[in-house]
C-alpha positions as CSV (number, residue, x, y, z in Angstrom):
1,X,-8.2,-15.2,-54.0
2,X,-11.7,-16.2,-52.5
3,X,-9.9,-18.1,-49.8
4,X,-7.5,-15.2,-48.7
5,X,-10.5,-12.7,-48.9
6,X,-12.7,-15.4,-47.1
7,X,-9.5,-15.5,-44.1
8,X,-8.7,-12.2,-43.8
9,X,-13.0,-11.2,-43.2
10,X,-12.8,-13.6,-40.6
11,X,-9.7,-12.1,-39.2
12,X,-11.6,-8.2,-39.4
13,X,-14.6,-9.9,-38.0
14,X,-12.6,-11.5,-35.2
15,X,-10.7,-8.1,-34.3
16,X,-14.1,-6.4,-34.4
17,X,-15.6,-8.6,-31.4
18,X,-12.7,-8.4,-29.7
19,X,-12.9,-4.6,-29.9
20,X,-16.3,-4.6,-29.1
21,X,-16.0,-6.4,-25.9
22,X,-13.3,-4.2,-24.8
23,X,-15.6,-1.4,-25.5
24,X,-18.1,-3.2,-23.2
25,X,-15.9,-4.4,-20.3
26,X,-15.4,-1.0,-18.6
27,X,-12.2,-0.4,-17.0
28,X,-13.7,0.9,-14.0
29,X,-17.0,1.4,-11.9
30,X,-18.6,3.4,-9.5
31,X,-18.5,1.9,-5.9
32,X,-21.3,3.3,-3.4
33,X,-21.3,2.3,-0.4
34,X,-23.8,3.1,3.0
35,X,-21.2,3.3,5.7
36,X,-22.4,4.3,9.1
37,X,-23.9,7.5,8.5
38,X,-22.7,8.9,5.0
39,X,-22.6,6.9,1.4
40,X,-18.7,6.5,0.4
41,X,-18.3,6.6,-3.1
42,X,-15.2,6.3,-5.2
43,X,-13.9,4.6,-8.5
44,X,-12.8,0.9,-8.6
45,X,-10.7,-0.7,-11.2
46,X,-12.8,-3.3,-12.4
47,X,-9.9,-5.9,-12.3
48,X,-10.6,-5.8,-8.4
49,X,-12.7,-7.8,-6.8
50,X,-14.4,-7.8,-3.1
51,X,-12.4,-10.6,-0.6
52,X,-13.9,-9.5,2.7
53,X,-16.2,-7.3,4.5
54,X,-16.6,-6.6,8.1
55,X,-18.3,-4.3,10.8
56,X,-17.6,-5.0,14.4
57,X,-18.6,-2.3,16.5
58,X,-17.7,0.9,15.3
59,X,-15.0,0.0,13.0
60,X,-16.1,-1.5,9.1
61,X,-13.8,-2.7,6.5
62,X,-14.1,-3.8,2.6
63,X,-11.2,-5.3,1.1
64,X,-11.2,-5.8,-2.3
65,X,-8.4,-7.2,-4.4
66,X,-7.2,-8.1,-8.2
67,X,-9.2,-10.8,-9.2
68,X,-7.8,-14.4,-8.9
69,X,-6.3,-13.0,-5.9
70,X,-6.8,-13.9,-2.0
71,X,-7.2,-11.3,1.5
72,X,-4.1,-13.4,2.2
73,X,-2.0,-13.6,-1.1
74,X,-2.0,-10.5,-3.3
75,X,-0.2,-7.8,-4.4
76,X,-2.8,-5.3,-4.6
77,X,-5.6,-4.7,-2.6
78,X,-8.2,-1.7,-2.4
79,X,-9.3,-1.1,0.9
80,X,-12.7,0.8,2.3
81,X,-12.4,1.9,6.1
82,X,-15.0,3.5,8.4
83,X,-14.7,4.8,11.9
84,X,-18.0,5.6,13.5
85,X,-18.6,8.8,15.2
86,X,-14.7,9.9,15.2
87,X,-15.7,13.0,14.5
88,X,-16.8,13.6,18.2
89,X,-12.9,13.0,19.1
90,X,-11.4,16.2,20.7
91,X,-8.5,17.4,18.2
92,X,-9.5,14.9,15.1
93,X,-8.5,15.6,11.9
94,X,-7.9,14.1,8.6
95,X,-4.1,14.7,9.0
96,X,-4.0,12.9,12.4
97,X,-5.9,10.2,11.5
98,X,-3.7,9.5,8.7
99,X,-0.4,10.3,10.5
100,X,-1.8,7.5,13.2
101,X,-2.1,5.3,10.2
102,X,1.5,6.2,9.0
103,X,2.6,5.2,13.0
104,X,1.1,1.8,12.6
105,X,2.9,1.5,9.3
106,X,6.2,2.8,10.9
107,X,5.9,0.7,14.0
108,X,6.1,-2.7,11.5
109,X,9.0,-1.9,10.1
110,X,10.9,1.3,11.8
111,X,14.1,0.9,9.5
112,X,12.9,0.9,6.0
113,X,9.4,3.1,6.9
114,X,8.8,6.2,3.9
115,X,6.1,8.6,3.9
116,X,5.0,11.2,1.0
117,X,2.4,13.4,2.2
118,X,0.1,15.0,-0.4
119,X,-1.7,17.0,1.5
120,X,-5.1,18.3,2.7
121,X,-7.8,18.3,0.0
122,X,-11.0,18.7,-0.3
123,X,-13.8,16.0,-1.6
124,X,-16.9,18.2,-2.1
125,X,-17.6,20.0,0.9
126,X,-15.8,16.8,3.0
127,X,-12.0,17.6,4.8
128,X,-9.8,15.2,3.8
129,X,-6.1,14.2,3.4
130,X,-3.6,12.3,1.4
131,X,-0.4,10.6,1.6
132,X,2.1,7.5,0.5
133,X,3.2,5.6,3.4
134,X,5.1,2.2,3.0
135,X,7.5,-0.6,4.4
136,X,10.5,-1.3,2.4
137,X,10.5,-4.4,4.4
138,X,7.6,-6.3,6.1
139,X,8.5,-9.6,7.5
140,X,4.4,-10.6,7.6
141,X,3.2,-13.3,4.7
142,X,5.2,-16.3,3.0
143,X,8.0,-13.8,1.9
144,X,9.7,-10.7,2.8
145,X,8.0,-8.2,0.6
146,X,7.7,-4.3,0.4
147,X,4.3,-2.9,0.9
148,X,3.3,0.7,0.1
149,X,0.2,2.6,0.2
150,X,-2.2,5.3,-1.3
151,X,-3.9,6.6,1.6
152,X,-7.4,8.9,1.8
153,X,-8.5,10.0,5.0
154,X,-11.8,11.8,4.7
155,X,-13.6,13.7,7.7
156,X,-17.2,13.1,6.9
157,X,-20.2,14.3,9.1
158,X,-20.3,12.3,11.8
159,X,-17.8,9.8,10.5
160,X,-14.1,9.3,9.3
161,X,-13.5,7.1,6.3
162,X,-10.1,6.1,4.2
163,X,-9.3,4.8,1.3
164,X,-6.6,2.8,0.4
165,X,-5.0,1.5,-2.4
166,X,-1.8,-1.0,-1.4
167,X,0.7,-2.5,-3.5
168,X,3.3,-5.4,-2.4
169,X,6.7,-5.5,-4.0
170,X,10.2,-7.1,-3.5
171,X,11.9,-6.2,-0.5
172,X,14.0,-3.0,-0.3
173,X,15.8,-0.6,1.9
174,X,12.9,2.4,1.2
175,X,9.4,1.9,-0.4
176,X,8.9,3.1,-3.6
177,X,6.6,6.3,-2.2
178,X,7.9,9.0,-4.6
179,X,7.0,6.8,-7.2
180,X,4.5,9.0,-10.0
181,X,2.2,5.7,-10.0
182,X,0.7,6.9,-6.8
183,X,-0.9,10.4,-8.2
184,X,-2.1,8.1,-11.0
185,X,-3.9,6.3,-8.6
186,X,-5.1,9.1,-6.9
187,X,-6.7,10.1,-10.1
188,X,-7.9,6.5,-10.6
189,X,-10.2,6.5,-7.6
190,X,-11.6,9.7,-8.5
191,X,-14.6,11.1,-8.4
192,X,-14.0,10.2,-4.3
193,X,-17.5,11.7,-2.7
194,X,-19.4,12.0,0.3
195,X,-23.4,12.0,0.0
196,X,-25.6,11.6,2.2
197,X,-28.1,8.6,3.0
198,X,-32.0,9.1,1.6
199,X,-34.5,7.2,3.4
200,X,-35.5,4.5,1.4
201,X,-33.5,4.9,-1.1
202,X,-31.5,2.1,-2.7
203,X,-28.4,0.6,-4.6
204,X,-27.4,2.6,-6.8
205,X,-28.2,5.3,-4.7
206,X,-29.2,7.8,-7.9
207,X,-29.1,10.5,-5.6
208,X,-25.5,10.3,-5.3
209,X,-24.5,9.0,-8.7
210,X,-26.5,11.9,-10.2
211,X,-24.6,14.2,-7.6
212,X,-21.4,13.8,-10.1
């Protein structure tokens, strides 16, 4: 009797770290980033992790993808865009800008390209837009694959950002863009916010974490 009471405490103590680390290990974080002239913040999974990062001229990208994962073998990836100064360009817009996106997309694979707008939103007092765009077949990487894609396109003060969330499948005639997984996603990477940059101010930029 001591034996099996002995065992099955162990067994509740065991099931109560493991609970309690679960509790710990959040299942997402706040992501802040300075980007040209505005901080971009949005949620991240906290099964992602950050592959590459880039600015060359005007253009800066953050790629982030599911841990264990590489910028050239995944199957999802999170990616952070900005686009300095676009909003100086005559006729810009958050629509555009993802509908030149959705070209690029289409141009890759113009017999199996799908596209599932969402619409204009708003992100504070920031224009943006959102869509599902995807390849049903992309010929790029070791295999043929699928790849589809949560898109954000956000008109910020003097900048354009996107985010993106992608996800490679198996090959197929259409992407899976109607799929509900994508609103889920959307929700995922909420709270997505503009703030602006405070002198002297640094990570984790309370001014915009306090903002939400």
């Amino acid at each position: 009797m001591r034996a099996r009471t002995t065992t099955a405490a162990v067994l509740a103590a065991s099931l109560l770290l493991v609970a309690t680390a679960q509790a710990q290990a959040p299942e997402s974080f706040r992501v802040i980033s300075p980007i040209f002239g505005q901080l971009v913040s949005f949620t991240m999974p906290s099964n992602f992790a950050v592959v590459f990062e880039n600015t060359k001229g005007g253009h800066y990208i953050r790629e982030a993808v599911l841990k264990g994962e590489t910028p050239e073998l995944w199957t999802q990836m999170i990616t952070v865009t900005g686009e300095k100064g676009m909003t100086l360009t005559p006729g810009a817009s958050p629509e555009k800008f993802a509908g030149s996106i959705a070209g690029g997309f289409k141009s890759a694979c113009p017999d199996s390209f799908a596209a599932r707008p969402f619409g204009a939103m708003n992100f504070g007092r920031f224009e943006g837009f959102a869509a599902v765009i995807g390849c049903g077949r992309v010929d790029s990487g070791p295999t043929r694959h699928s790849e589809t894609a949560l898109l954000v396109t956000l008109k910020g003060a003097t900048d354009y950002y996107t985010i993106q969330w992608a996800e490679r499948g198996p090959e197929a005639d259409e992407p899976p863009v109607n799929d509900e997984r994508w609103q889920a996603r959307l929700r995922d990477l909420s709270p997505i916010e503009l703030c602006p940059i405070v002198s002297g101010e640094a990570a984790p930029y309370p001014s915009c974490v306090n903002k939400s």
